[in-house]
C-alpha positions as CSV (number, residue, x, y, z in Angstrom):
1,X,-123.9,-147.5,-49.9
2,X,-126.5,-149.0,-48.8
3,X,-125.5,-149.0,-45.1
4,X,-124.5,-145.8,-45.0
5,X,-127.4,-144.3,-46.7
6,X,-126.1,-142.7,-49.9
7,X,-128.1,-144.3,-53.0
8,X,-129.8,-147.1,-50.8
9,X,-132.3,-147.8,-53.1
10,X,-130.3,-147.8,-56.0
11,X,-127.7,-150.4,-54.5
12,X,-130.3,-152.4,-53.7
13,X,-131.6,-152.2,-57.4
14,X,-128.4,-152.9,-58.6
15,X,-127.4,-155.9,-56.2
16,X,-131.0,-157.3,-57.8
17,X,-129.7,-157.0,-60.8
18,X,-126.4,-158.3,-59.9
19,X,-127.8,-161.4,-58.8
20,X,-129.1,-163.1,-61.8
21,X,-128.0,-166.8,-60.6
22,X,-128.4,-168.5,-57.8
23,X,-125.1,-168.9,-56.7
24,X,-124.8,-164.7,-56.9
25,X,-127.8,-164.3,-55.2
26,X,-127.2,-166.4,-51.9
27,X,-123.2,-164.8,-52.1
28,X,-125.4,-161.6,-52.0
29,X,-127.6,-162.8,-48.8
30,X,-125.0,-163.8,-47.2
31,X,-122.8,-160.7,-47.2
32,X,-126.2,-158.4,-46.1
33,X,-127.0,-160.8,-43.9
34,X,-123.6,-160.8,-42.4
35,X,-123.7,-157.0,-42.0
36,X,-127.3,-157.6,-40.1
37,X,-125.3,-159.9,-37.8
38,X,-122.5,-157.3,-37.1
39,X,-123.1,-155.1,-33.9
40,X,-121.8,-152.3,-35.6
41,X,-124.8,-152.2,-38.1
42,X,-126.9,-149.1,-36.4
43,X,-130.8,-149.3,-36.4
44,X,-130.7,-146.8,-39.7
45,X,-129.3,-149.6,-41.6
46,X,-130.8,-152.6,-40.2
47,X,-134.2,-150.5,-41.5
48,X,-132.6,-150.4,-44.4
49,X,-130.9,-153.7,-45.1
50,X,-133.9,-156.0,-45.1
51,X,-134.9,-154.0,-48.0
52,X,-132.0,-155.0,-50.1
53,X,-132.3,-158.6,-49.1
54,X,-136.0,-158.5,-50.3
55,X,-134.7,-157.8,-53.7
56,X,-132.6,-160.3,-54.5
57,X,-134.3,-163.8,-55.4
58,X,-133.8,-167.3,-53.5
59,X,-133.8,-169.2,-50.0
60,X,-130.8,-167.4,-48.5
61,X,-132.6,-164.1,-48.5
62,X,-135.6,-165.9,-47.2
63,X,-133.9,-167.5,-44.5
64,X,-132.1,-164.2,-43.5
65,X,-135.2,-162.5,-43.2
66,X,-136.6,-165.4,-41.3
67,X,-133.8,-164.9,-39.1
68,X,-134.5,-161.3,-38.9
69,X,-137.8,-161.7,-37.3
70,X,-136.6,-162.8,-34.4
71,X,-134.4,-159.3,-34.4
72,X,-133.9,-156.8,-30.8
73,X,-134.2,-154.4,-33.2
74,X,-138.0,-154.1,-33.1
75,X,-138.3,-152.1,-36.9
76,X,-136.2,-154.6,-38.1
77,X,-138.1,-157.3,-37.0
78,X,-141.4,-155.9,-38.1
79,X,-139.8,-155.0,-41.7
80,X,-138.6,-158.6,-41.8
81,X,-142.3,-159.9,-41.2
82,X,-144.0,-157.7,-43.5
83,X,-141.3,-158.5,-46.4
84,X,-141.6,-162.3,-45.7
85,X,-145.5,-162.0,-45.8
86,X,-144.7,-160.0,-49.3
87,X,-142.8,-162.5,-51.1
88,X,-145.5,-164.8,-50.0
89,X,-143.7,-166.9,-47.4
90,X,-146.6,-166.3,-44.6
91,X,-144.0,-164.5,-42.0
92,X,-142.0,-165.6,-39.5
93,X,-141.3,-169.1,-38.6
94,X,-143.2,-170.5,-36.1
């Protein structure tokens, strides 16, 4: 949904919720993270995707925004940055 653009915001409320432990959480990173890494992902999503991982708790979503910083995608990169500096990591890695 959240790729495509139907509901965003609510599936990335409910994959918040959804991720109550840390196990679910970084399970949850990972798979949005792995759709950031597919070239199939347009620049719609990627705008939107980094959203969704700044919902969900822990280091994997961290670390995949960290990641996402360093993005061709230059919105993407930018949203990463601002969401990083958000959940009070600083930014991107130096």
């Amino acid at each position: 949904m959240i790729v495509a653009g139907r509901n965003d915001t609510d599936a990335a409320d409910a994959l918040s919720v959804l991720a109550a432990d840390a196990a679910t959480a970084d399970r949850i990173a990972g798979r949005v993270a792995g759709l950031l890494a597919d070239p199939a992902t347009g620049p719609p999503a990627r705008g939107r995707l980094p959203q969704a991982l700044a919902s969900l708790p822990g280091d994997a979503a961290t670390r995949a925004l960290a990641g996402l910083t360093r993005d061709d995608d230059p919105a993407a990169a930018l949203t990463a940055v601002s969401l990083l500096r958000f959940r009070g990591t600083g930014g991107p890695p130096s």
